[in-house]
gemmi code that builds the backbone of each chain (N, CA, C; Angstrom):
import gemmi

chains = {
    "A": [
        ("UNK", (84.415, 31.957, -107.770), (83.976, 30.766, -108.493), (82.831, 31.088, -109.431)),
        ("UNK", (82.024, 31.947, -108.941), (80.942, 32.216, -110.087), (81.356, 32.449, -111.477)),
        ("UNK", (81.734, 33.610, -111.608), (81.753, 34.000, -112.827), (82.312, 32.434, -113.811)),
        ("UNK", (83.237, 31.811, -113.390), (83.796, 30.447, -113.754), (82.411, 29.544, -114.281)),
        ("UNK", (81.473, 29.469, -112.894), (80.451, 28.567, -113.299), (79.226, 28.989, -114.194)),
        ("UNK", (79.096, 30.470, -114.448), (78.475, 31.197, -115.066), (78.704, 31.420, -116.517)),
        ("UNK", (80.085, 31.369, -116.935), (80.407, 31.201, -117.992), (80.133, 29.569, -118.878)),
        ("UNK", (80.371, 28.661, -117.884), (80.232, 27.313, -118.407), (78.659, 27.124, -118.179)),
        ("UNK", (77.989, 27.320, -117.877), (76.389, 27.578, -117.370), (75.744, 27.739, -119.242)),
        ("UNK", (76.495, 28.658, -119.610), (75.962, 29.601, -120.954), (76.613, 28.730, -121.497)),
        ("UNK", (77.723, 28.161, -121.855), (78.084, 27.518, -122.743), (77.735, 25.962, -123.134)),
        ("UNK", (77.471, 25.622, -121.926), (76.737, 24.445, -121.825), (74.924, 24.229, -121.911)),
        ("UNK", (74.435, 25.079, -122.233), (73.613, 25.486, -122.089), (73.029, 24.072, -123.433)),
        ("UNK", (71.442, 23.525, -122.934), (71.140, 22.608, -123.462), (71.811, 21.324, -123.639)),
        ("UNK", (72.704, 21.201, -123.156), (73.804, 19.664, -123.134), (73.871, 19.326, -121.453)),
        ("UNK", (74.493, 20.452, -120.641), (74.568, 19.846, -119.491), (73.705, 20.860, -118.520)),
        ("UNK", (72.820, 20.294, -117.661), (72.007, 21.163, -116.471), (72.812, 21.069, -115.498)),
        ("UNK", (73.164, 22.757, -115.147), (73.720, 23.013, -113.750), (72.204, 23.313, -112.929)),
        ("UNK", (72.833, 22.826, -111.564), (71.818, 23.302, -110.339), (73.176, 23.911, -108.897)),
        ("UNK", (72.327, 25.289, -109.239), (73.353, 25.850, -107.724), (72.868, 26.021, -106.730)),
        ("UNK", (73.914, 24.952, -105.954), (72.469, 25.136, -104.618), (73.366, 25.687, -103.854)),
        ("UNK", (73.052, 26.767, -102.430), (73.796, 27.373, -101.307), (73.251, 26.873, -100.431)),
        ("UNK", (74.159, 25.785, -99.639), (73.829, 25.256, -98.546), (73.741, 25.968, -97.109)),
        ("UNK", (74.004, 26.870, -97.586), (73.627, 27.517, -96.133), (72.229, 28.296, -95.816)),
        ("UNK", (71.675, 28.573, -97.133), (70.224, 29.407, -97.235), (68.940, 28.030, -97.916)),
        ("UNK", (69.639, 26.739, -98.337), (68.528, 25.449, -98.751), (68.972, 24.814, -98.188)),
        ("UNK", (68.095, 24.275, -97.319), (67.740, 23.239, -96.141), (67.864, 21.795, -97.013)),
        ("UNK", (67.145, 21.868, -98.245), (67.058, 20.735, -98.856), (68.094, 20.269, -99.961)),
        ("UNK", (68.907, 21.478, -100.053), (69.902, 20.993, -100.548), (71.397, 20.996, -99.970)),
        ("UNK", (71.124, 21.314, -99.128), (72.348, 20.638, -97.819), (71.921, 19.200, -97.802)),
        ("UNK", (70.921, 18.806, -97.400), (70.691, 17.862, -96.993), (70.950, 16.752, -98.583)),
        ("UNK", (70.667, 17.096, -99.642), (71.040, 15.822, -100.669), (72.643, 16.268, -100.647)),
        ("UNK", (73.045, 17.442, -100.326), (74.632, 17.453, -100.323), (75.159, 16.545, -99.391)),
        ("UNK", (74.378, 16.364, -98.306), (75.535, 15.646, -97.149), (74.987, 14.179, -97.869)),
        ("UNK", (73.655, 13.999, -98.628), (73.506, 12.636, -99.427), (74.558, 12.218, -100.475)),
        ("UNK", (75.079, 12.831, -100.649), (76.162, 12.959, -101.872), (77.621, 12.775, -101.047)),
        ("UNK", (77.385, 13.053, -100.016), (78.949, 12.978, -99.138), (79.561, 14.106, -99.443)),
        ("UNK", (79.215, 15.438, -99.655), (79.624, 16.361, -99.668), (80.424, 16.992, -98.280)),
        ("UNK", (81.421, 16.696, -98.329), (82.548, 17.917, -97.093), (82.530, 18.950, -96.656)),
        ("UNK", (82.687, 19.300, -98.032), (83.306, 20.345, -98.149), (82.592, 21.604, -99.145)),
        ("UNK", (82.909, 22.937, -99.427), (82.205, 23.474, -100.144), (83.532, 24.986, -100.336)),
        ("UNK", (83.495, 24.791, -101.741), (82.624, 24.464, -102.701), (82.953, 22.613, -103.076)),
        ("UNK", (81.665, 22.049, -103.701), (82.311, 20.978, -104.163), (81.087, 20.636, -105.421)),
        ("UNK", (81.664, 19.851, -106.496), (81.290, 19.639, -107.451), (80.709, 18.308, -107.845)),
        ("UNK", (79.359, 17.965, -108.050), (78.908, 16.764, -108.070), (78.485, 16.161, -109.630)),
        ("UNK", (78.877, 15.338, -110.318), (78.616, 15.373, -111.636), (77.874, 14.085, -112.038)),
        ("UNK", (76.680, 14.011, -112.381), (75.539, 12.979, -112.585), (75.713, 12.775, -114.355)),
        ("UNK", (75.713, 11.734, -114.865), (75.157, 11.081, -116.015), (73.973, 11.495, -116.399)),
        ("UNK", (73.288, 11.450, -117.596), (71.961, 11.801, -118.036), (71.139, 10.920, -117.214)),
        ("UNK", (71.860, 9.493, -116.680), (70.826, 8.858, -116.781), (70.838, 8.149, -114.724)),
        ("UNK", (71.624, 9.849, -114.117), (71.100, 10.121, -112.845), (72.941, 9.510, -112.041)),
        ("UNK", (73.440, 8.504, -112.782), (74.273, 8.364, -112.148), (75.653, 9.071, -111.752)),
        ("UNK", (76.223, 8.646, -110.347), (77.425, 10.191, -109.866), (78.404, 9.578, -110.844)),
        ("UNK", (79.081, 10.402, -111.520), (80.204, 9.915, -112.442), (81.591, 11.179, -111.585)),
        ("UNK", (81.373, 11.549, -110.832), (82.289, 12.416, -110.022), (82.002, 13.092, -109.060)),
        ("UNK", (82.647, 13.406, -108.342), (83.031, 14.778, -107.407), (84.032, 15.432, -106.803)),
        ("UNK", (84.234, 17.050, -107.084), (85.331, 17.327, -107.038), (85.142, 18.620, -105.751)),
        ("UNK", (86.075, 18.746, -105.656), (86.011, 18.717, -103.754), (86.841, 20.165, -104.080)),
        ("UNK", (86.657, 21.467, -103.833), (87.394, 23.128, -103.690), (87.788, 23.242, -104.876)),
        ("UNK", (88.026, 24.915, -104.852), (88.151, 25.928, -106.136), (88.127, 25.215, -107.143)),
        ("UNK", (88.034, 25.285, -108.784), (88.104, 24.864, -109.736), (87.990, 25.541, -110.711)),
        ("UNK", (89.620, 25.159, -111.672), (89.893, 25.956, -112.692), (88.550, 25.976, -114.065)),
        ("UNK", (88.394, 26.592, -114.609), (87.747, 26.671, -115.520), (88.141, 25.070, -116.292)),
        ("UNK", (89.316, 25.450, -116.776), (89.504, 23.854, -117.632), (89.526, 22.704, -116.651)),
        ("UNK", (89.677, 23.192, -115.672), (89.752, 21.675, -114.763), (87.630, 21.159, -114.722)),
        ("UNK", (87.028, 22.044, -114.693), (85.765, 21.936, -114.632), (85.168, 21.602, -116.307)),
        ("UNK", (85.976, 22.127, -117.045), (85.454, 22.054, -118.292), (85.688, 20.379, -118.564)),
        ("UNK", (87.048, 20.117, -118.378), (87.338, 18.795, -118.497), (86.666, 17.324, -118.063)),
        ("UNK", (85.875, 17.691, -116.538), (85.002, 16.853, -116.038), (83.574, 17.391, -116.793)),
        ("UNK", (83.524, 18.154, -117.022), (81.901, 18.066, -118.180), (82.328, 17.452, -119.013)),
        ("UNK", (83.524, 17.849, -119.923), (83.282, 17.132, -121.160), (83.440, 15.703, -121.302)),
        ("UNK", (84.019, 15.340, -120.205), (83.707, 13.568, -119.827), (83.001, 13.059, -119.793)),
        ("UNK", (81.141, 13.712, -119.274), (80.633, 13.399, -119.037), (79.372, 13.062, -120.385)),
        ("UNK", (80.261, 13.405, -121.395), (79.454, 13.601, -122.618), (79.542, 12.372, -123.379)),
    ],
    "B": [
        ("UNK", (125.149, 51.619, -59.412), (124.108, 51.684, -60.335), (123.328, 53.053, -59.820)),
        ("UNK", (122.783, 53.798, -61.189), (121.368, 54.680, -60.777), (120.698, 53.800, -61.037)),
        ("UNK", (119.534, 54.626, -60.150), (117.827, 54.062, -59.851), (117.727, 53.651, -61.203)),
        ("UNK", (117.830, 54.696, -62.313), (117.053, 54.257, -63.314), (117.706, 52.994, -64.650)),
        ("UNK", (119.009, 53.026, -64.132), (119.614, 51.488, -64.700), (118.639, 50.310, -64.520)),
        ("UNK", (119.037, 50.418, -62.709), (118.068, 49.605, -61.936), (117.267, 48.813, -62.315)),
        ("UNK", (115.899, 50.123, -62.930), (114.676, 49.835, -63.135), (114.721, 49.522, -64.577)),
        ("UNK", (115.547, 49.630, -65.352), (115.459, 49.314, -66.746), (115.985, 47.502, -67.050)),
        ("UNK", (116.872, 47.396, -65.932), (116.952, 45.763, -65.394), (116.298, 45.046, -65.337)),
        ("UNK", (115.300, 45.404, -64.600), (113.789, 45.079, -63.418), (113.432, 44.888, -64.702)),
        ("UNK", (112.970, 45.543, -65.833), (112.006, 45.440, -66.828), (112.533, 44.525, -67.837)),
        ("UNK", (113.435, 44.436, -68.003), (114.424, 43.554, -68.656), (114.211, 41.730, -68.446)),
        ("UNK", (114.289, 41.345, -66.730), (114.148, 40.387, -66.224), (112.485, 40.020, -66.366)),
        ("UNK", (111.929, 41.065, -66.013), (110.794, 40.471, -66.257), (110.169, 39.991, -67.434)),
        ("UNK", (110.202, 40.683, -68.095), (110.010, 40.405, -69.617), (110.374, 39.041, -70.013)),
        ("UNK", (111.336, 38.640, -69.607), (112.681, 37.320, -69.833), (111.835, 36.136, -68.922)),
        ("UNK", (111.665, 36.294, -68.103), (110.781, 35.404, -67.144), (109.344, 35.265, -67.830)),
        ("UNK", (108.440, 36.302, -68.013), (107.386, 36.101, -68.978), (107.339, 35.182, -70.158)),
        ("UNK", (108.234, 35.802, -70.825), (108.734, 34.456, -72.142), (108.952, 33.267, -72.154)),
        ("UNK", (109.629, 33.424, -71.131), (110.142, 31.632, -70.459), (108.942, 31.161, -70.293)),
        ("UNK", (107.918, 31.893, -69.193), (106.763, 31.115, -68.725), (106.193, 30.690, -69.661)),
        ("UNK", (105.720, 31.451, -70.659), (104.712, 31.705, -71.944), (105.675, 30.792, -72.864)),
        ("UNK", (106.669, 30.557, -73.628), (107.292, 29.495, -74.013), (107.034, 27.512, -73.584)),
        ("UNK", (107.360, 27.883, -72.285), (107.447, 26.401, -70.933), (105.763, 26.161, -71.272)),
        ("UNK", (105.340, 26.708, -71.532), (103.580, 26.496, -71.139), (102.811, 25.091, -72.483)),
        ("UNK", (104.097, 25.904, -73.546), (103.910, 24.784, -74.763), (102.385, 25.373, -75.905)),
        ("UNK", (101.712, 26.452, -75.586), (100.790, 27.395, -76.049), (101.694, 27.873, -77.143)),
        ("UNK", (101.151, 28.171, -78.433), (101.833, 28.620, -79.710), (100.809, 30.016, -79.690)),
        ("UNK", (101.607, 31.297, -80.244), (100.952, 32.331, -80.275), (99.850, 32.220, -80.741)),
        ("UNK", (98.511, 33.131, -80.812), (97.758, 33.476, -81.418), (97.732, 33.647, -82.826)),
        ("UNK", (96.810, 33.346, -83.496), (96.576, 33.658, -85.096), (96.681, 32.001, -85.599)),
        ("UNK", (97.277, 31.892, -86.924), (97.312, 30.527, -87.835), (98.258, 29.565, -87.194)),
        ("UNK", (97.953, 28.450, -87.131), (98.089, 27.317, -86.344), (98.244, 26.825, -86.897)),
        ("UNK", (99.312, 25.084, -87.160), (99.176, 24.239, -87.954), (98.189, 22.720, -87.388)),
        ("UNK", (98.541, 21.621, -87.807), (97.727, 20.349, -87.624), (98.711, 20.316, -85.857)),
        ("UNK", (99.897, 20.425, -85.810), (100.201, 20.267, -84.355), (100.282, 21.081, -83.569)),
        ("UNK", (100.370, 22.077, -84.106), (99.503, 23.082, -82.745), (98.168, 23.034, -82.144)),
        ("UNK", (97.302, 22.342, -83.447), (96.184, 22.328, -82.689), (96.478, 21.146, -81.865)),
        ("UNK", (96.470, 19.889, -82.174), (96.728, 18.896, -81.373), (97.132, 19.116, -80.185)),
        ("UNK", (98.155, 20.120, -80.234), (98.554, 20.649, -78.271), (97.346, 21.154, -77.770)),
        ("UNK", (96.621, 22.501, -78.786), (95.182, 22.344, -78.356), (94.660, 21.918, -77.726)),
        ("UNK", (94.176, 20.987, -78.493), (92.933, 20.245, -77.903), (93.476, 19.750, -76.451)),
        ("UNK", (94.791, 19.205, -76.402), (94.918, 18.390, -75.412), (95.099, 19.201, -73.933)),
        ("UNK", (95.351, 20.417, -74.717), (94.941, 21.470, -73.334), (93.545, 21.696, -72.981)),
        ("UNK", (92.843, 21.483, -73.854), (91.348, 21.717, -73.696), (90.897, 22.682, -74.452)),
        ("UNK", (91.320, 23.254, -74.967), (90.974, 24.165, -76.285), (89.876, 23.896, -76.532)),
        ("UNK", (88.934, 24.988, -76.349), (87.475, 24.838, -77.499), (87.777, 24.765, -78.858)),
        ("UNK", (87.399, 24.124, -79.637), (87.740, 23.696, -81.213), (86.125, 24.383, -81.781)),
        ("UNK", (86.070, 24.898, -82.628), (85.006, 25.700, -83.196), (85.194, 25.535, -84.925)),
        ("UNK", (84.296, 24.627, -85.187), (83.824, 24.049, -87.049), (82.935, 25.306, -87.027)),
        ("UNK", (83.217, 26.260, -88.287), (82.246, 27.443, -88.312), (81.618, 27.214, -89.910)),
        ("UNK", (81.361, 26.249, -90.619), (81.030, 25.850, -91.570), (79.830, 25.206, -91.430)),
        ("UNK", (78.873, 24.787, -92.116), (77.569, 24.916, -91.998), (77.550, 23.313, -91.243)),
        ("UNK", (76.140, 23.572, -90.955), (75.701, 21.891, -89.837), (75.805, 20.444, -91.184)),
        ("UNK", (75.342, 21.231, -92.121), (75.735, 19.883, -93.253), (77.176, 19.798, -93.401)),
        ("UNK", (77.433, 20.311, -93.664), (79.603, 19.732, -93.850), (79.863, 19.607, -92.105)),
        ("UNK", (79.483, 20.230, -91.243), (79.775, 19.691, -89.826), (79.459, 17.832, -89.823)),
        ("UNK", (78.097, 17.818, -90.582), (78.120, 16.473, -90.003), (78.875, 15.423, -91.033)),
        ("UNK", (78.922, 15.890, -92.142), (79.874, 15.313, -92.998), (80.811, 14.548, -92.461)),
        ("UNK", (81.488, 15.160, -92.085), (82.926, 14.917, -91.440), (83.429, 16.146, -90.462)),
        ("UNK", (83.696, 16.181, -88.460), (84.665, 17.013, -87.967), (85.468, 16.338, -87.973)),
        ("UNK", (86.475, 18.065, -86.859), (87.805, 17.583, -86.252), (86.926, 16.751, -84.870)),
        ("UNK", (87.487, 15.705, -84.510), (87.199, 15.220, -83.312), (87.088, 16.046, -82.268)),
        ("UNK", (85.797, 15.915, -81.534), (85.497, 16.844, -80.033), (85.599, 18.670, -80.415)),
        ("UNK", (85.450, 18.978, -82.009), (84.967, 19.962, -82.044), (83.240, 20.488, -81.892)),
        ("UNK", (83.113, 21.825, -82.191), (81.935, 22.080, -81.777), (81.345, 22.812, -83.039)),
        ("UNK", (79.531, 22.416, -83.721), (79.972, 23.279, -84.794), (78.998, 24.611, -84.343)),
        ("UNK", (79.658, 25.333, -84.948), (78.950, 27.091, -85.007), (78.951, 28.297, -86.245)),
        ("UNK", (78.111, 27.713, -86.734), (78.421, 28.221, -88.425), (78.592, 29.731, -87.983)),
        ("UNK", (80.027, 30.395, -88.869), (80.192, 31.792, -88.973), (79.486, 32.568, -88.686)),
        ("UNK", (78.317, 32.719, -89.245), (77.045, 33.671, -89.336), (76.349, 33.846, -87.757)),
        ("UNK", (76.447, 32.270, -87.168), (76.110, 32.532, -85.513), (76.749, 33.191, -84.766)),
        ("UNK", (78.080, 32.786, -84.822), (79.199, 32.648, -83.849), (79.200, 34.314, -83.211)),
        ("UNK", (78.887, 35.323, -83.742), (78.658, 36.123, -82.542), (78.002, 36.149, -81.579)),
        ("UNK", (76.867, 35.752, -81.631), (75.694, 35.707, -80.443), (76.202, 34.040, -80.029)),
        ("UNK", (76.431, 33.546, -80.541), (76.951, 32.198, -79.652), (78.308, 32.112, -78.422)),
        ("UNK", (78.785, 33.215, -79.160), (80.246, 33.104, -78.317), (80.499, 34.460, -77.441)),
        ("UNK", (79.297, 34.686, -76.999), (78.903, 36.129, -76.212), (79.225, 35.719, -74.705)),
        ("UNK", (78.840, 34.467, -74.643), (78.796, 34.181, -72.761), (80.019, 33.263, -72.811)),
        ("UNK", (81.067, 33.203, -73.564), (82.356, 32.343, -73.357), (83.155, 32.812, -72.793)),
        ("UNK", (84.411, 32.419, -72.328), (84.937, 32.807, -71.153), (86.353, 33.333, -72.667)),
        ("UNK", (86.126, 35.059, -72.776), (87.132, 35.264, -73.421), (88.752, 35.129, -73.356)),
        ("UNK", (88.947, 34.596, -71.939), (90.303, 34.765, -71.460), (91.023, 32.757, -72.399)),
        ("UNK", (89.807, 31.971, -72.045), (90.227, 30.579, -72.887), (90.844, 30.943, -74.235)),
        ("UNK", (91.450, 29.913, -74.826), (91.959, 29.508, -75.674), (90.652, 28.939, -76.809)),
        ("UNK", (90.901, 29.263, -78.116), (89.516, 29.275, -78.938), (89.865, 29.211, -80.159)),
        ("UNK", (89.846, 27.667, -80.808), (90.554, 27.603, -82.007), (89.155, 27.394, -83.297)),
        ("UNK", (89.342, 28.101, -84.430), (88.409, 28.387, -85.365), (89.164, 27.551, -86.551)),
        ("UNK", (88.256, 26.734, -87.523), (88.190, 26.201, -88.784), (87.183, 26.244, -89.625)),
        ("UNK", (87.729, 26.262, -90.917), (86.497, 26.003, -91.425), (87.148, 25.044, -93.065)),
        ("UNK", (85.974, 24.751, -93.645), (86.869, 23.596, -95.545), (88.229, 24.309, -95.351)),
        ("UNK", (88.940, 25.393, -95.940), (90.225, 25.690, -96.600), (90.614, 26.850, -95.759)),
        ("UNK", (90.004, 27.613, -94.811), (90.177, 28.981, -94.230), (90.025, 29.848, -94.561)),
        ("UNK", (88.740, 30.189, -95.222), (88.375, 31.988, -95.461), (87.459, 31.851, -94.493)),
        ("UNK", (86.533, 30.982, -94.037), (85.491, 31.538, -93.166), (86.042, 31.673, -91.938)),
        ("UNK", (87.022, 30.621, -91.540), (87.481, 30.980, -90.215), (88.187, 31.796, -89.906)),
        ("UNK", (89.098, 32.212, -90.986), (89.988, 34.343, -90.784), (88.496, 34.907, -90.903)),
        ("UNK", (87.704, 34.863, -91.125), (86.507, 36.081, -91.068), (86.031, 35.575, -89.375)),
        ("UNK", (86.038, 34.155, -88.871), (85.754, 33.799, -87.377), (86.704, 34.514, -86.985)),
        ("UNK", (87.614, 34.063, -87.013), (88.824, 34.772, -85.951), (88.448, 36.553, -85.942)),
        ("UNK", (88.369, 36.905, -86.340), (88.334, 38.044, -86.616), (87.037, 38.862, -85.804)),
        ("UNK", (85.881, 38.260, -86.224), (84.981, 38.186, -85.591), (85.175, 38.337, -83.639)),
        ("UNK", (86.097, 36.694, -83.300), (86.181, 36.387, -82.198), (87.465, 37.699, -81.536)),
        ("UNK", (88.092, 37.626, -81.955), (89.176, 39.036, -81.434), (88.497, 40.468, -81.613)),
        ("UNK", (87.232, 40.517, -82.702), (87.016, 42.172, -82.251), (86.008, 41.887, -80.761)),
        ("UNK", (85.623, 41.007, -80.703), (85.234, 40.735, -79.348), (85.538, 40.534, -78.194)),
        ("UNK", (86.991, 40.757, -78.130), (87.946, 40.710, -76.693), (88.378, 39.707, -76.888)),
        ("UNK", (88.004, 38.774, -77.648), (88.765, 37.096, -77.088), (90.624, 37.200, -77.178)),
        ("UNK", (90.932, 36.508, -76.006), (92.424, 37.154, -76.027), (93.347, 36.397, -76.916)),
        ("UNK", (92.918, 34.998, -76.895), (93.855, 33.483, -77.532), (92.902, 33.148, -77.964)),
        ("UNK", (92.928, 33.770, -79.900), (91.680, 32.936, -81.210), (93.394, 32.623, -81.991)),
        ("UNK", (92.805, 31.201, -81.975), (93.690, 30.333, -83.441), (93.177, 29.939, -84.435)),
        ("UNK", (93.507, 30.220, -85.509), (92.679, 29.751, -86.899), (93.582, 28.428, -87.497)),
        ("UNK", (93.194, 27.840, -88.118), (94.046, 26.452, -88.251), (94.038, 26.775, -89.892)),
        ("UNK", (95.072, 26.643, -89.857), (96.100, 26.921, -91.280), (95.691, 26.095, -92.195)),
        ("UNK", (94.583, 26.563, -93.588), (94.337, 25.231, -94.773), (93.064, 24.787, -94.328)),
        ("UNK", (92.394, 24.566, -93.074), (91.318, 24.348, -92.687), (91.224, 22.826, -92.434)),
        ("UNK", (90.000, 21.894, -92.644), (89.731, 20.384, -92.179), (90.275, 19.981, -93.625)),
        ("UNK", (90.441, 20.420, -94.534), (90.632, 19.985, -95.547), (92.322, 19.189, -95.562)),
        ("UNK", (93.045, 19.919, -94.658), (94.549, 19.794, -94.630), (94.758, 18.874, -93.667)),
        ("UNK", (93.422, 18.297, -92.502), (94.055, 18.400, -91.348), (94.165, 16.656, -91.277)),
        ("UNK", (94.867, 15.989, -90.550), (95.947, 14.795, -90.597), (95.269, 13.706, -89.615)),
        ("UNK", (94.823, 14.396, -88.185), (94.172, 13.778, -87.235), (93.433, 13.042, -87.286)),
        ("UNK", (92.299, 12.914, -86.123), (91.181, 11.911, -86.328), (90.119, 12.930, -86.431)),
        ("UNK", (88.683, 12.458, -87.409), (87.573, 13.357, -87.974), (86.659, 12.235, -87.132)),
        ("UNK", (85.957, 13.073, -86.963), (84.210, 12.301, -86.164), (83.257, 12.698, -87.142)),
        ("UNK", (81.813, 11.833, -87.089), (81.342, 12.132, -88.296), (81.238, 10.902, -88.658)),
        ("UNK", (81.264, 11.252, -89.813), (81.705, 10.900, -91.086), (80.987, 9.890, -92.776)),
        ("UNK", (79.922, 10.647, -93.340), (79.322, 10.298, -94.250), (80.459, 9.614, -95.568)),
        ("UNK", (80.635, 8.555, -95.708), (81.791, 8.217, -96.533), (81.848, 9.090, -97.883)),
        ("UNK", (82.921, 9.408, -98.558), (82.890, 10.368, -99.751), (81.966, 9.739, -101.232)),
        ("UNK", (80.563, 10.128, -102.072), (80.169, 9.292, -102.544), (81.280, 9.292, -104.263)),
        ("UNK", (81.909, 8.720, -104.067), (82.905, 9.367, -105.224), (82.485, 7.907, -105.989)),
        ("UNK", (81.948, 6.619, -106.015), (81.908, 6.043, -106.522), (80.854, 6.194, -107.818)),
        ("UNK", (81.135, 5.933, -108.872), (80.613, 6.000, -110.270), (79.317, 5.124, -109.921)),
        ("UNK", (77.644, 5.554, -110.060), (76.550, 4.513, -110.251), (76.064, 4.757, -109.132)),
        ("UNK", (76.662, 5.707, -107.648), (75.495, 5.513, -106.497), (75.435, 6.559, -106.514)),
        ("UNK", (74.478, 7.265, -105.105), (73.841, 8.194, -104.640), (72.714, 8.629, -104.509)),
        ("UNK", (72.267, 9.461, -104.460), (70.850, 9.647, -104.133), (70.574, 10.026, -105.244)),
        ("UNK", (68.695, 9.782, -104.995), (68.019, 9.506, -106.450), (67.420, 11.328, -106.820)),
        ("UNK", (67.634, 11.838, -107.557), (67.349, 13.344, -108.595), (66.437, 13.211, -109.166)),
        ("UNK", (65.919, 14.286, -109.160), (64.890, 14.343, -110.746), (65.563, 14.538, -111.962)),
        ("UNK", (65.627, 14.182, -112.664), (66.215, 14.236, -114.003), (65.885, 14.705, -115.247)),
        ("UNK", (66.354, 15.050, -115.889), (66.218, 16.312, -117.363), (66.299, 15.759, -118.652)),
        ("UNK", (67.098, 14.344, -118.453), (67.719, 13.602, -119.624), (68.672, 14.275, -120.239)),
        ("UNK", (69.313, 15.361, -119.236), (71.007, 15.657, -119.588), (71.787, 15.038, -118.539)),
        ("UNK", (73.236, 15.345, -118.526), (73.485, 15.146, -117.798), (73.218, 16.678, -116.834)),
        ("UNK", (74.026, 16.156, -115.434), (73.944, 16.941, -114.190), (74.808, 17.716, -113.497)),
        ("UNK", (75.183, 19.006, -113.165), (76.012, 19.475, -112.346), (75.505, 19.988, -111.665)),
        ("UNK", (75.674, 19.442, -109.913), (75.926, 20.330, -109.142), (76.439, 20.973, -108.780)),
        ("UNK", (76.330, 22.255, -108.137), (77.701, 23.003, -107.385), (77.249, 23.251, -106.016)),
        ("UNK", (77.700, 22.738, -105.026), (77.188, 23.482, -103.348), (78.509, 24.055, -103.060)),
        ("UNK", (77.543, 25.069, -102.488), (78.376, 26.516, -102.490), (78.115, 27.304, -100.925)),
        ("UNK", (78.700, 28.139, -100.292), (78.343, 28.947, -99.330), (78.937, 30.358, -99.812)),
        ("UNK", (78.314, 31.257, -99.442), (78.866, 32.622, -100.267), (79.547, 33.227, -99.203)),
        ("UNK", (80.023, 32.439, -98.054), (81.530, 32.864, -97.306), (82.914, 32.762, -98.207)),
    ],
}
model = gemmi.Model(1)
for chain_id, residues in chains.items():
    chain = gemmi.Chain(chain_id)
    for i, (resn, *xyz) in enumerate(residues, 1):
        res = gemmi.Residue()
        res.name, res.seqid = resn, gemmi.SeqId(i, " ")
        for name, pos in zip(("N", "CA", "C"), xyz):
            atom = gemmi.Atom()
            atom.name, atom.element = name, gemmi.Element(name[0])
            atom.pos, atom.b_iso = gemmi.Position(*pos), 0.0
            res.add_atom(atom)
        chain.add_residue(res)
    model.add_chain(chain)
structure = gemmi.Structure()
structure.add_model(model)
structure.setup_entities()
């Protein structure tokens, strides 16, 4: 999955902020994950500028399938 | 008959009787399991083992499982009775083929991994933080005045 989110990371760069959190080594971000209703992992949480969840997408994800929920969010 | 017909009989029958038993018992071999094998599981008493972290444990389990994130599960499953039956999951199943795996280089005789993981599975889940998929809630972020992606991740 990285390289996937790493590439869109750079390309998005100044439009959309990624935050990667590993729930198994941040305490505090497990914990807003299970706030989010997070399951499962990997899973994808997608906020509005203006904080609100406008998605979440739940295992693997294609590049365009991920690209497609950013660019929605625009 | 020679002796050694005989005894090639003897080994024959037994074998045949073993199967039967091990068949009649209603136990599905070792390794990947589906949603109703485990169900015979459990109802045998199967230890059920969530090896995915305590946050997605509490998310949502399988009912009357136990969780033991991967990374423990050796020193956790040191004083278990290896001869039981010991079924491993985890989201989709890579962490739990790395459990299973784990649990069999350790003698365990009967490790089942459940095929697809909780993600597939049909039953009843305990738990259960509702999914926040609705547009406008969740918990409150600091914010950038972009928008936001998260990704939670485990590097199993």
């Amino acid at each position: 999955m990285a390289p996937v989110v790493d590439r869109l990371k750079n390309e998005y760069q100044g439009v959309v902020e990624f935050r990667l959190i590993n729930v198994e080594t941040d305490a505090e971000g497990a914990q807003l994950a299970s706030d989010f209703g997070v399951q499962f992992v990997p899973s994808f949480v997608l906020l509005g500028s203006d904080g609100a969840q406008r998605d979440l997408l739940v295992g693997e994800m294609t590049e365009e399938q991920l690209r497609a929920a950013i660019d929605a969010l625009e | 008959m020679k002796r050694a017909q005989m005894l090639a009989l003897a080994a024959g029958a037994v074998v045949v009787i073993v199967a039967v038993v091990a068949l009649s018992s209603g136990a599905p071999a070792p390794g990947l399991i589906d949603n109703g094998e485990l169900s015979r599981l459990q109802k045998q008493g199967a230890r059920i083992i969530d090896v995915r972290t305590a946050a997605e444990f509490t998310g949502a389990h399988i009912e009357g499982a136990e969780n033991v994130p991967v990374s423990d599960l050796a020193a956790a499953a040191d004083g278990w009775d290896r001869t039981a039956p010991v079924v491993v999951y985890c989201a989709v199943g890579d962490r739990s083929g790395s459990a299973a795996g784990v649990l069999q280089s350790m003698g365990f005789e009967r490790v089942y991994d459940l095929d697809g993981g909780i993600a597939q599975w049909d039953g009843a889940l305990a738990g259960g933080a509702a999914p926040a998929a609705d547009a406008g809630t969740g918990p409150q972020v600091a914010l950038s005045g972009l928008p936001i992606l998260y990704e939670f991740y485990t590097d199993w």
